[in-house]
C-alpha positions in Angstrom: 115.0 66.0 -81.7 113.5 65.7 -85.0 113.1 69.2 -87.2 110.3 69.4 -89.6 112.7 71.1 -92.9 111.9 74.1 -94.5 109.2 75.1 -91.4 109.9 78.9 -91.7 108.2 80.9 -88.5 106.1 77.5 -87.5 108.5 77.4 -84.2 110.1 74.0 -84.6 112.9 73.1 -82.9 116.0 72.3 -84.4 118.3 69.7 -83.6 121.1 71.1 -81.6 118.4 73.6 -79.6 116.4 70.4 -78.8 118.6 68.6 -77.5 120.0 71.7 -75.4 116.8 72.0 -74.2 116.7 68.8 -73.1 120.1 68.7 -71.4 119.1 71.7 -69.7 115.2 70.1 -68.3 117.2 66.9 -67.2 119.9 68.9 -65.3 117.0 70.6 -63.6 114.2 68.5 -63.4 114.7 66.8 -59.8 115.5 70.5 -58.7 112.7 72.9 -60.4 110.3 70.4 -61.7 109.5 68.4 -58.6 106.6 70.4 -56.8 104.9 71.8 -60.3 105.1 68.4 -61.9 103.7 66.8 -58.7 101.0 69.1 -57.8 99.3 67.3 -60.8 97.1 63.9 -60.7 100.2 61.5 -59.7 102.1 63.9 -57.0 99.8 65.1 -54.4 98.5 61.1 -53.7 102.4 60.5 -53.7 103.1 63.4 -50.9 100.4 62.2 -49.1 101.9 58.8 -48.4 105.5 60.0 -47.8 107.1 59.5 -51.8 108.4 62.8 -53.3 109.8 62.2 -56.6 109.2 63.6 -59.9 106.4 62.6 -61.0 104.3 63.7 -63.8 101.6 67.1 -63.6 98.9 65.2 -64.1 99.0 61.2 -66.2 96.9 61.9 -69.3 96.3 59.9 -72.3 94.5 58.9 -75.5 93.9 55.8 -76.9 91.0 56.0 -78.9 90.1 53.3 -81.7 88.9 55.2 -84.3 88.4 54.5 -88.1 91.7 53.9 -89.4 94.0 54.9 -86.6 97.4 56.2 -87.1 99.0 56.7 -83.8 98.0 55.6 -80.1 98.0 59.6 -79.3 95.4 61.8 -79.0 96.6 63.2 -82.8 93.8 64.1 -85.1 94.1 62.1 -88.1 93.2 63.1 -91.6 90.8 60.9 -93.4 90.7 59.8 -96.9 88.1 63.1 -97.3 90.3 65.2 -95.2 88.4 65.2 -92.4 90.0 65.2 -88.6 88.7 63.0 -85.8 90.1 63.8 -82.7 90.0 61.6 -79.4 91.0 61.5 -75.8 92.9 60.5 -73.0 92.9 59.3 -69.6 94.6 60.3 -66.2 96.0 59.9 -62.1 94.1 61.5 -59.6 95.1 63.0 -56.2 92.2 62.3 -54.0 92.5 59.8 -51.3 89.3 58.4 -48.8 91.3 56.8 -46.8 93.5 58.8 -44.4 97.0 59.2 -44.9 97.6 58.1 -41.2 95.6 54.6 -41.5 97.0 53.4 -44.9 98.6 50.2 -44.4 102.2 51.1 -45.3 102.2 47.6 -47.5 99.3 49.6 -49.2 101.6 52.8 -50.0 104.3 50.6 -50.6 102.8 49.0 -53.7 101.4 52.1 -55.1 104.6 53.7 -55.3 105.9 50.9 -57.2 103.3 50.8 -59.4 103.6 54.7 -59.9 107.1 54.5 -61.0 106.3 51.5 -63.2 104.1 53.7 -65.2 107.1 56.0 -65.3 108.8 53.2 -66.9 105.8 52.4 -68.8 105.5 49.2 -67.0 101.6 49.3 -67.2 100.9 45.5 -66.8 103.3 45.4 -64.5 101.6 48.3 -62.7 98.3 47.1 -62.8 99.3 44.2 -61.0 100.7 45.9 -58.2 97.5 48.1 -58.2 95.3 45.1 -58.1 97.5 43.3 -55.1 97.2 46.7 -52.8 93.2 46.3 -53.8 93.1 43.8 -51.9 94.2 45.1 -48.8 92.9 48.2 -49.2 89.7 48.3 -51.8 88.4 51.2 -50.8 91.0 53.6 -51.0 90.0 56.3 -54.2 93.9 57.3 -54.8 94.7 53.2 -55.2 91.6 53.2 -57.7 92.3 55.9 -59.9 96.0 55.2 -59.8 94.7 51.4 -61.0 92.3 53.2 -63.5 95.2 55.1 -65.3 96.9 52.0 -65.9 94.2 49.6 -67.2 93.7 52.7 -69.9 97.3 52.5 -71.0 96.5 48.6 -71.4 93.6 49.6 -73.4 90.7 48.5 -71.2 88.6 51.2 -71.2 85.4 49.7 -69.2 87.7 48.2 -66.5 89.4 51.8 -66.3 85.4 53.3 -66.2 84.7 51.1 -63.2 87.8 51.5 -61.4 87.4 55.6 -61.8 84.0 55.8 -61.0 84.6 53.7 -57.7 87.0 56.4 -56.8 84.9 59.9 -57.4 82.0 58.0 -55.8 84.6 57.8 -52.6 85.8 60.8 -52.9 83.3 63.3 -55.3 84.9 66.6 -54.3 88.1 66.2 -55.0 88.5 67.3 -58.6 91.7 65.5 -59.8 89.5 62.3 -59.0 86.9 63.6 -61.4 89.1 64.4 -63.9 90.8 61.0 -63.9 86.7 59.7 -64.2 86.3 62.3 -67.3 89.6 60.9 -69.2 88.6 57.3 -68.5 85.0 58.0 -70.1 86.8 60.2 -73.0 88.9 57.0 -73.8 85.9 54.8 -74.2 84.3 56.8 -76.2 81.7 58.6 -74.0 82.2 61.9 -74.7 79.2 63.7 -73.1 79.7 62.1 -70.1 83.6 63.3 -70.3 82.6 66.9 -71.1 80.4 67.0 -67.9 82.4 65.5 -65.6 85.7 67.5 -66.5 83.4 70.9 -65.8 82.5 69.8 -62.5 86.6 69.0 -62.4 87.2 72.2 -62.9 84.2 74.1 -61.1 85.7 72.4 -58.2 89.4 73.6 -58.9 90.1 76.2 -61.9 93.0 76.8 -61.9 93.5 72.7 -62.5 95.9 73.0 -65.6 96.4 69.8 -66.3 92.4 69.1 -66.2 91.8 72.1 -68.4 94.7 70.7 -71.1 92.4 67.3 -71.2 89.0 69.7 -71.0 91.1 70.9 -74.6 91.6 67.5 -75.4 87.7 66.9 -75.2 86.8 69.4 -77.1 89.1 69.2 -80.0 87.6 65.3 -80.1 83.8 66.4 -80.9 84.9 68.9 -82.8 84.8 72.0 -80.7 88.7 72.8 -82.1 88.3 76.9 -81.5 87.1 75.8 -77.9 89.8 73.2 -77.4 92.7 76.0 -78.6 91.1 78.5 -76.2 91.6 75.7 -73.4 94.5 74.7 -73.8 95.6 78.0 -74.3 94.2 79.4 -70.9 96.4 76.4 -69.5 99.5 77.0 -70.8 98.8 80.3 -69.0 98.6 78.8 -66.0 101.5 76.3 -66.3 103.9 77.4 -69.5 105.6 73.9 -68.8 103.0 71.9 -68.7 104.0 69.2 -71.5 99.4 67.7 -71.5 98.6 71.9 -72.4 101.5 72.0 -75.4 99.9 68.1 -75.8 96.5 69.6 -76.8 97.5 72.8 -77.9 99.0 70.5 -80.8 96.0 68.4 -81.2 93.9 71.8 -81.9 96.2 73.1 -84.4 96.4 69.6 -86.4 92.7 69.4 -86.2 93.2 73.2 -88.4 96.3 71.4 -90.6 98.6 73.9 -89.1 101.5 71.7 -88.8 104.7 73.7 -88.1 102.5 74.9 -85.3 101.1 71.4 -83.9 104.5 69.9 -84.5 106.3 72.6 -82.1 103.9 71.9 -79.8 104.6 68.0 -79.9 108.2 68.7 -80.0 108.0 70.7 -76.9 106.4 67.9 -74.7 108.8 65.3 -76.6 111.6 67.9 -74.4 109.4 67.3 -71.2 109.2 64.1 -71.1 111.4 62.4 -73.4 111.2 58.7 -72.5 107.5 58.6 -72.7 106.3 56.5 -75.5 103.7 58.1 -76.3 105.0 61.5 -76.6 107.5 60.5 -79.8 104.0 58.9 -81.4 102.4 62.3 -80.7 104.7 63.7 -82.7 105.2 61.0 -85.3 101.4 61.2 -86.4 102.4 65.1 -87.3 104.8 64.6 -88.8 103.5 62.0 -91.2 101.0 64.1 -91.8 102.9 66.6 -93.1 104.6 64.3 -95.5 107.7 63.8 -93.4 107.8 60.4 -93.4 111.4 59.7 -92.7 111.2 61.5 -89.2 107.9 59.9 -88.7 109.4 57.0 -88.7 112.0 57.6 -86.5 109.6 58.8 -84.0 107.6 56.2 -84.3 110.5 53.3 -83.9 111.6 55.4 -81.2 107.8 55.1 -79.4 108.1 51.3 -79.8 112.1 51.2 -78.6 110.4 52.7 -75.0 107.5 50.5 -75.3 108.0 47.5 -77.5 103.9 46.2 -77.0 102.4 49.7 -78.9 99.6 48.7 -81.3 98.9 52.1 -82.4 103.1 53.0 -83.0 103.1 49.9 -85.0 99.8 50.8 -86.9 101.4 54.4 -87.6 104.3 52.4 -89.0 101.9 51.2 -91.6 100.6 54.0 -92.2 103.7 55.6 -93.2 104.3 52.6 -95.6 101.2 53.2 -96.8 101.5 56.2 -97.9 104.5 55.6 -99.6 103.3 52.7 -102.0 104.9 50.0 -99.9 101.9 47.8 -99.5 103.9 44.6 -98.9 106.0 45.9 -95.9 102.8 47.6 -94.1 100.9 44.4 -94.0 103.1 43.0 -91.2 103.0 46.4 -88.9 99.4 46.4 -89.5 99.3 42.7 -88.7 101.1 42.7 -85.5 99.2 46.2 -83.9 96.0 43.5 -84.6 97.7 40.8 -82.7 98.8 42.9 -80.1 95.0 44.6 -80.0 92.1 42.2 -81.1 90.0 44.6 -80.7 91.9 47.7 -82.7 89.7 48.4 -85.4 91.5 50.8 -86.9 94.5 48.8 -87.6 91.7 46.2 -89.0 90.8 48.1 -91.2 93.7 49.3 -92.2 95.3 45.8 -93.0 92.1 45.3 -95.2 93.1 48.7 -97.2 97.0 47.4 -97.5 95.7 43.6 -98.9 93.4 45.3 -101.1 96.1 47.5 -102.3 97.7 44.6 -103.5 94.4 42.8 -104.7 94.1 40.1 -102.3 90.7 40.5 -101.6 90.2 37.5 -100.3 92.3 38.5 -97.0 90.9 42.0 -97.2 87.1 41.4 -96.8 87.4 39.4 -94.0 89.6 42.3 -92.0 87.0 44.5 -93.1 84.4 42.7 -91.7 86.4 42.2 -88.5 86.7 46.2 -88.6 83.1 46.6 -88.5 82.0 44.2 -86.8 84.3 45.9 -83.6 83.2 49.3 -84.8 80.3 49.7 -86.5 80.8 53.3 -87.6 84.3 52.3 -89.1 83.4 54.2 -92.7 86.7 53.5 -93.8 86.1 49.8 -93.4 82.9 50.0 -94.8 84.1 51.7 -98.0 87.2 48.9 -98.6 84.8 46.5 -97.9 82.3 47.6 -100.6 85.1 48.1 -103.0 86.5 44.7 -102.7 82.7 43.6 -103.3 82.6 45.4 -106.7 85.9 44.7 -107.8 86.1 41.7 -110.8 88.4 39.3 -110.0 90.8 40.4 -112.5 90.5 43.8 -112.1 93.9 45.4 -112.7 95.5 47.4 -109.9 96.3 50.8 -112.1 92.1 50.6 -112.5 91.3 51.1 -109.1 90.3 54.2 -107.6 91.5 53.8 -104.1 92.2 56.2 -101.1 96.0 57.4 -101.5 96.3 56.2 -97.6 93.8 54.9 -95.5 91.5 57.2 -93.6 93.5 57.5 -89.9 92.4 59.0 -87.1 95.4 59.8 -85.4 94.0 60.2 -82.2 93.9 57.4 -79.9 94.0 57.5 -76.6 97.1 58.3 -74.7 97.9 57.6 -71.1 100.9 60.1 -70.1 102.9 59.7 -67.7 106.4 61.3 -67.5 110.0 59.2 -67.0 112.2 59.8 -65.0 115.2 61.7 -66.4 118.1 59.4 -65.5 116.5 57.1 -68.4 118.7 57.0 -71.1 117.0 57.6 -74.4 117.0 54.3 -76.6 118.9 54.8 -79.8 116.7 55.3 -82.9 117.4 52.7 -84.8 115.6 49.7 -86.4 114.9 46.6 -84.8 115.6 43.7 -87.2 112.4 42.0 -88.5 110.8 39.5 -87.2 109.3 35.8 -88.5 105.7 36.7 -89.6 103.7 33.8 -89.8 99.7 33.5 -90.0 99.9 31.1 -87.4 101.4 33.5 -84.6 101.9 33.2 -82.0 103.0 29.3 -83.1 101.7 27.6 -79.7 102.4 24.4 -80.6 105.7 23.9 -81.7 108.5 22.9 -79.7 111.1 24.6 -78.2 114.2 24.2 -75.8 114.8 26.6 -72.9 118.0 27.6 -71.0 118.7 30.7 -69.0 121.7 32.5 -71.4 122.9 35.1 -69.1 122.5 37.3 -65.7 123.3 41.2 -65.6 123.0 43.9 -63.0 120.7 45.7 -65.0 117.7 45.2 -62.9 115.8 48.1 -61.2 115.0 45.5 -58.8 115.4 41.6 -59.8 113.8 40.9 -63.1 113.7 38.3 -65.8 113.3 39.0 -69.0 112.5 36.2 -72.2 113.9 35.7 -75.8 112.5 33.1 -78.7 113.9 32.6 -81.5 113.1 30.1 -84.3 115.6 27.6 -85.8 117.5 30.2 -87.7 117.6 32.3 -84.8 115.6 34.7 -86.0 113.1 36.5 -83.3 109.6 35.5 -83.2 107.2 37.9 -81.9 103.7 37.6 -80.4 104.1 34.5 -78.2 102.5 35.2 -74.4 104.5 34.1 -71.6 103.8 34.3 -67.6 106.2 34.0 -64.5 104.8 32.9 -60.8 106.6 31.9 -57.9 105.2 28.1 -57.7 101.7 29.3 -57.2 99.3 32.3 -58.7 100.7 34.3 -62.2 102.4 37.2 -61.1 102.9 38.7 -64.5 102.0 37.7 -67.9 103.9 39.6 -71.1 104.2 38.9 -74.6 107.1 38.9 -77.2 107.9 41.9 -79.5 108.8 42.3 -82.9 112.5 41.2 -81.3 111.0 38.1 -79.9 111.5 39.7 -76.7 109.8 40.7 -73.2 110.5 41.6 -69.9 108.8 39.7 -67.9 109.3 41.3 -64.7 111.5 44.0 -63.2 110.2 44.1 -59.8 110.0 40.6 -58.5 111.3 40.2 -55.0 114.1 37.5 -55.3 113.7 36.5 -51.1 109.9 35.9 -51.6 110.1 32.2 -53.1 112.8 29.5 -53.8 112.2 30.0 -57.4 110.2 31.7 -59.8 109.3 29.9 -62.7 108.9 30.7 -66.8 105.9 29.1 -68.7 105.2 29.7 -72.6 101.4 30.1 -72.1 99.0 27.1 -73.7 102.2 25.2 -75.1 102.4 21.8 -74.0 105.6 21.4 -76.2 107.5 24.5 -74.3 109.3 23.3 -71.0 108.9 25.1 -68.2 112.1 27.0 -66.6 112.9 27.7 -63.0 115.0 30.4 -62.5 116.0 30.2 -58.4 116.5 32.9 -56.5 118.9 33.6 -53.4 121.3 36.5 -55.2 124.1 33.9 -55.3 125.7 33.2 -58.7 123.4 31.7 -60.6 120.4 32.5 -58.4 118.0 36.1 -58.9 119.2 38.5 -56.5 118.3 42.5 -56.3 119.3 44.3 -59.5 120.1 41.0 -61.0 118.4 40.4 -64.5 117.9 36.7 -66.4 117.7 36.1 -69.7 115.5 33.2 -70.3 115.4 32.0 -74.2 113.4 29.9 -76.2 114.9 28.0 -78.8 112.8 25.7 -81.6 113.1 22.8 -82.2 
C-alpha cells in the first residue's frame, strides 16, 4: 500500500500494516464480508434471484467532467486559484418489480454475469449482458438499475438517467432504487435533482449507509463539505467497514486540504476493495495533491493495470507530469484520456495547457475551444485560451505567467464496485509506451492477422486482441468487435499496450465460430477463431490471442 512519508498523526497506513490488513480482509472476506457487503445496492437483487457471493455494499461512483479533471474519482481537485470542485457518483440498486418467482431464469442468469463483470470491471461487457436480459425482461427495475450502474462506468450519463429512472418509476419505494436514480443524476451533473432524490432514499431507509456515504458525496460536490463530513461520518457509524463512507469521508477532508486525513481514508477503501480501479485513482489524485508524485503515479498505473480503457487515470497521469515540468511526456496521457473520451473536457483542456506550455499555440487553441465548446463553464479552458490569444508569436516561454498545473477537479465520477478477492493484484509497474500518432487510431493501414496462442486463462472462453506496428511496437486506440457470424456481441478498443480483451464470457458451444473485425478498416482481414474446445478451437476457460500485425 502506498505511505504518504513524513505524515505524522494523519493515520496513514504503512506498507507492511497495509498489506497485513489486506491479507487479513482477503482471508475473511467470503466468511465475514458476505451478508454486510451484500445487503448494499448489488446483494439483496442478487439474493433474490438465488446468487450469494460477495458482492459490493452498495456500487457507487464518480465520474464527473469537470474543468481540468485529474482523476475519474469523486477526488476534489485543486484549481489553479486553489479552489476544490467536488463531484459524484453512481450506484446498484436492490429493488426488483418483477417477482422473484416469475423471473425467467435466462433473465437471472445474465444479470449475474453481468454483476460479476462489473466485479471484474468488465462494464462494456456488462452492459451487454444487461441489454440482452432487457429484452426478455424490460420491465424488471433490478435489471435496469443494474444496467444503469454500468452505462455510468462507460460514461454515459443520460443513458444511465433513463435506465434509473425507468426503474424507481417501477419500483418508487424501494430506496436503494432511488439512490441508484440520485447517483446517476449526481454524475450528469444535476445536482439538485440528486440532493432530493437521495433524501427521499433515505427517508424511506435511514439507516441506508451506503446511500448516506453518496448523500456525503453530494454534498461535498456543491460545496456543503461540513455537511458532507457529518454524513459520511454518521455512516461510518453505521457500517465502520464500509469502503463508499471512508470513500467520502476522504473527499470531505480533501475539499479542507487535510491530506494525511483524506489519504487514510482512500487508503482504507484501497484495503477493501483492492482490485477496483477506481479506488487506486481515488487515492492517486491525493496523493498528487500533496506533492507525492512518485506514489501517485504508482497508483495511478496501477488504476489503468485493472482497467486499461481509464480516461481520467490517464488524465491524472498528465497531471502529475505536469506538475513536474514534463510538458512533452503529458501530451500523450492527455491525448489518449481524449481519444478514449471525446467528450472529456477536462482532459481537453488540459492538453491545451500542456501544448501551450510548450508554445504551440497553434494545437492549444483548438483543444481549448474543443474544451469549451463540451463545457461551457470550463474556466480553465477559457483562461488558456485567452492567453494563447494574447501571447506574440515569439513570446519567450520564461515570460509567461502560466498556472503551475492546470486547474483539476479531481472529482469525476466513480462507479464502485468491489472484486472479488481471489484477483490477484497486477504488479505496479509501467507499461512500455506506445506509438502516438495524430492519425490514431490508423484505420487505414494494413495489417496481417493470425491467432498467436491459446491459454486456460479464461473465466469462461474469451478472446483477447494485440496490434502492433512494423517494429512491433503496440499501437493503442484502434476499436475492434467480435460476433458469432451475425449481430456485434462486443466491441473494445486497444490500450496503451495495443491490447484488449475482447471478450471473457463468450459461450464457445453457441456458434461454429466467432469472428475478429478491426472496425471501419477495409485493409484489416477478418479472423475466425472456431470454437468446439478441441485444440485449436475456443473451449470453456480457453483464451485466444488474436494479433494484428502491419504491413
Amino acid at each position: 500500500m502506498s505511505r504518504l512519508p513524513n505524515a505524522g498523526a494523519g493515520g496513514v497506513v504503512s506498507p507492511r500494516q497495509g498489506e497485513a490488513r489486506k491479507e487479513g480482509r482477503r482471508r475473511s472476506f467470503f466468511l465475514s464480508t458476505i451478508f454486510p457487503l451484500v445487503a448494499g445496492c448489488l446483494g439483496l437483487g442478487l439474493i433474490a434471484y438465488g446468487i450469494a457471493y460477495p458482492g459490493p455494499g452498495i456500487l457507487p461512483s464518480s465520474l464527473p467532467l469537470p474543468t481540468l479533471t485529474a482523476t475519474p474519482s469523486k477526488v476534489p481537485t485543486a484549481t489553479a486559484t486553489g479552489t476544490i470542485t467536488p463531484t459524484p457518483t453512481p450506484m446498484l440498486p436492490v429493488a426488483t418489480s418483477t417477482p422473484i418467482m416469475m423471473r425467467d431464469p435466462k433473465v437471472s442468469e445474465l444479470i449475474a454475469q453481468g454483476d460479476v463483470l462489473i466485479l471484474y470491471s468488465k462494464y462494456a461487457e456488462a452492459a451487454a449482458l444487461y441489454q440482452r436480459a432487457a429484452v426478455l425482461a424490460p420491465q424488471d427495475a433490478l435489471l435496469l438499475a443494474h444496467w444503469s450502474t454500468a452505462l455510468t462506468y462507460l460514461r454515459q450519463p443520460d443513458l444511465a438517467v433513463e435506465k434509473a429512472s425507468a426503474a424507481a418509476q417501477l419500483d418508487p419505494t424501494n430506496a436503494d432504487t432511488l439512490a441508484c436514480l440520485a447517483r446517476a443524476y449526481d454524475w450528469s451533473k444535476q445536482p439538485d435533482q440528486a440532493l432530493e432524490t437521495m433524501r427521499k432514499a433515505l427517508e424511506l431507509n435511514p439507516s441506508l449507509a451506503g446511500a448516506r456515504a453518496h448523500l456525503a458525496e453530494i454534498l461535498v460536490d456543491i460545496g456543503d463539505v461540513d455537511g458532507g463530513e457529518r454524513e459520511a461520518r454518521q455512516a461510518l457509524a453505521e457500517e465502520p467497514d464500509n469502503p463508499e463512507a471512508h470513500r467520502s469521508l476522504g473527499l470531505a477532508m480533501l475539499a479542507k486540504e487535510q491530506f494525511p486525513q483524506a489519504i487514510a481514508e482512500f487508503q482504507t477503501a484501497v484495503g477493501a476493495q483492492p482490485q477496483h480501479a477506481y479506488r487506486h485513482s481515488d487515492l492517486a489524485s491525493a496523493l498528487r495533491l500533496a506533492g507525492e508524485y512518485e506514489l501517485a503515479t504508482i497508483e495511478y498505473e496501477q488504476a489503468l493495470a485493472l482497467y486499461p480503457a481509464f480516461p481520467n487515470a490517464l488524465n491524472g497521469l498528465g497531471l502529475v507530469l505536469y506538475a513536474q515540468g514534463k510538458y512533452e511526456q503529458a501530451v500523450p496521457q492527455f491525448q489518449k484520456a481524449v481519444l478514449l473520451d471525446p467528450n472529456f473536457s477536462a482532459a481537453q483542456g488540459n492538453l491545451g495547457w500542456a501544448y501551450l506550455r510548450l508554445l504551440r499555440c497553434d494545437l492549444a487553441i483548438p483543444a481549448f475551444q474543443r474544451a469549451r465548446q463540451l463545457d461551457p463553464k470550463n474556466s480553465s479552458a477559457i483562461e488558456g485560451l485567452n492567453t494563447c490569444l494574447a501571447m506574440p508569436a515569439t513570446t519567450p516561454t520564461s515570460t509567461i505567467m502560466l498556472p503551475t498545473s492546470p486547474a483539476s477537479n479531481t472529482t469525476t465520477q466513480t462507479p464502485v464496485p468491489a472484486t472479488p478477492s481471489a484477483l490477484v493484484t497486477p504488479t505496479q509497474t509501467a507499461t512500455p509506451t506506445a506509438k502516438l500518432s495524430p492519425t490514431v487510431p490508423p484505420n487505414r493501414r494494413s495489417y496481417k492477422a493470425e491467432i498467436v496462442r491459446w491459454s486456460t486463462s479464461a473465466l469462461f472462453a474469451a478472446i483477447d486482441v494485440e496490434v502492433v506496428d512494423k517494429e512491433g511496437k503496440p499501437i493503442w486506440g484502434i476499436d475492434f468487435s467480435v460476433d458469432g457470424g451475425s449481430e456485434i456481441l462486443y466491441t473494445v478498443t486497444t490500450d496503451k499496450d495495443g491490447k484488449a480483451v475482447l471478450s471473457d464470457v463468450l459461450n464457445p458451444f453457441a456458434t461454429s465460430a466467432y469472428f475478429v473485425r478491426m472496425k471501419d478498416n477495409p485493409n484489416a482481414p477478418i479472423v475466425r477463431v472456431p470454437t468446439g474446445g478441441d485444440d485449436g478451437q475456443l473451449g470453456w476457460r480457453k483464451r485466444a490471442v488474436v494479433r494484428y500485425t502491419e504491413q
